[in-house]
C-alpha positions in Angstrom: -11.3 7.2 9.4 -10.1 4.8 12.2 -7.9 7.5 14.2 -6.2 11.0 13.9 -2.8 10.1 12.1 -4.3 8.1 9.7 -7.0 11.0 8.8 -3.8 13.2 8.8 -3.3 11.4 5.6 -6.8 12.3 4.2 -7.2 15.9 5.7 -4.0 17.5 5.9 -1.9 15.9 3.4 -4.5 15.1 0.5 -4.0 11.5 0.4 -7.3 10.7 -1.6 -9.6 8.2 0.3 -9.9 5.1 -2.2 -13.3 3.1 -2.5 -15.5 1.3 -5.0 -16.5 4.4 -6.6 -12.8 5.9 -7.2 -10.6 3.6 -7.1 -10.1 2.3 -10.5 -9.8 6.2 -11.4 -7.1 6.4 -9.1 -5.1 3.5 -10.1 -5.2 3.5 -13.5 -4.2 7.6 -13.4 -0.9 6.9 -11.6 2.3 5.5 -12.4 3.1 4.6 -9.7 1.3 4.5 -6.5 0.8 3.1 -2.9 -2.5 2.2 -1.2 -2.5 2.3 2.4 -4.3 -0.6 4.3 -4.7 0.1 7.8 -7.9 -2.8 8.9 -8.7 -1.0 12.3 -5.5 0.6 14.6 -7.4 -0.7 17.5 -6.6 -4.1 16.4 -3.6 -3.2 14.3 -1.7 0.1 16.7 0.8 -0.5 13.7 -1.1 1.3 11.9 -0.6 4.1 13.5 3.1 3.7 12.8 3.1 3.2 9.2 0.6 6.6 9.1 3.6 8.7 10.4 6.2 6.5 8.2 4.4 7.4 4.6 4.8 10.9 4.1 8.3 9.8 4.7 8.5 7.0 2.5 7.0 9.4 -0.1 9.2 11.6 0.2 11.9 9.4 -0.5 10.3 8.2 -3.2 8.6 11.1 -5.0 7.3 9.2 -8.3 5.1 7.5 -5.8 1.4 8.7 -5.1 -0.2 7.3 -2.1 -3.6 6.9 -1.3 -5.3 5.9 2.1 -8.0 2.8 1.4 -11.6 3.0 3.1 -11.7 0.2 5.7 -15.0 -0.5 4.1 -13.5 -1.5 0.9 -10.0 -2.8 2.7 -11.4 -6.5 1.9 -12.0 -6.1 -1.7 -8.7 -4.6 -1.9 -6.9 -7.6 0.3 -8.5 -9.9 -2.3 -7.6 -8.3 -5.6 -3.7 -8.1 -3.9 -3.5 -11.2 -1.9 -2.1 -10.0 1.5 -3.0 -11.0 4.8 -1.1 -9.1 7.1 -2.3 -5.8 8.7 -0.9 -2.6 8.0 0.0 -3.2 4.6 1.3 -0.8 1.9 0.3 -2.1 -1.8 2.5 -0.7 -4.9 1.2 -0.7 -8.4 2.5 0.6 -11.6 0.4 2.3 -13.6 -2.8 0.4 -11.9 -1.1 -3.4 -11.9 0.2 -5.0 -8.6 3.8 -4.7 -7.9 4.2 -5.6 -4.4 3.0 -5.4 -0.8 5.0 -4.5 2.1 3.1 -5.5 5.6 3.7 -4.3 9.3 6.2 -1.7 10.2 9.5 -2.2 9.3 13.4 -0.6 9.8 13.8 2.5 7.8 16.8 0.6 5.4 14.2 -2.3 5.0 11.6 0.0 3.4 14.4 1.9 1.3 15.6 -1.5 0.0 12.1 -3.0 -0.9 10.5 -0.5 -2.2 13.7 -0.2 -4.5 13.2 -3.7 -5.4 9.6 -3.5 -5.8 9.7 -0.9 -8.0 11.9 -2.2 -10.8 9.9 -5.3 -11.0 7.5 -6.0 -13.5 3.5 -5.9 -13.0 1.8 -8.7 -12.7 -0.1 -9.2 -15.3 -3.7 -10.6 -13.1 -3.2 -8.9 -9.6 -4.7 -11.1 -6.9 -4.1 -14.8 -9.1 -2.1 -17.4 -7.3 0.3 -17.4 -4.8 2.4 -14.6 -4.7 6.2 -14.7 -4.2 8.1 -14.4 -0.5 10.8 -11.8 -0.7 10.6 -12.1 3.4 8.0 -12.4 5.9 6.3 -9.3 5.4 7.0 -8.6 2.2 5.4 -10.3 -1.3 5.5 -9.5 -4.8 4.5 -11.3 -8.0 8.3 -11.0 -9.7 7.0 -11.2 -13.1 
């Protein structure tokens, strides 16, 4: 793991550690869940942030169940979901993409995102064409 407060996630909180062999296990066994992305906090100290946000985020959302993604398998993950922005949270319902919110943002701009992003619709092929803008560090496919 890239640096304590992200392997906080992992060791202390349980957050499974999602790579090629347990990731579609995970995803498809959750309702609802978020995949941490956090590239290396050396080149992205955000990532640092968003580690200490999650639990919180979590919290206020309890249906969701967050995992931490391997850097090693943060690429394959970045081109199944189509985001380019480091840190980035990914939500999927029930193993489909829902949304990705990128970078740290205000407390009330997480509430109201993830509120958003959860009453959308899946997409129905994660990763295919462009997805939509809700703002700059935001996207979602709003089918």
């Amino acid at each position: 793991m890239p640096s304590p407060l992200i392997n906080r996630l992992v060791d202390e909180l349980d957050y499974p550690l999602l790579d090629a062999t347990n990731f579609e296990d995970f995803i498809s066994n959750q309702h609802y869940s978020v995949l941490f992305c956090t590239e290396q906090p050396k080149r992205f100290p955000e990532s640092n942030d968003v580690a200490v946000i999650l639990p919180e985020l979590v919290s206020a959302f309890p249906q969701l169940k967050p995992a931490v993604v391997a850097v090693e398998f943060e690429k394959t993950v970045q081109g199944r979901y189509n985001f380019n922005v480091w840190p980035s949270l990914v939500f999927l319902k029930d193993g489909r993409f829902l949304g990705t919110i990128s970078k740290v943002q205000d407390w009330d701009v997480y509430r109201a995102e993830i509120q958003s992003i959860l009453a959308l619709a899946p997409c129905r092929d994660p990763g295919i064409g462009i997805p939509v803008v809700m703002n700059p560090t935001s996207t979602s496919c709003g089918q």
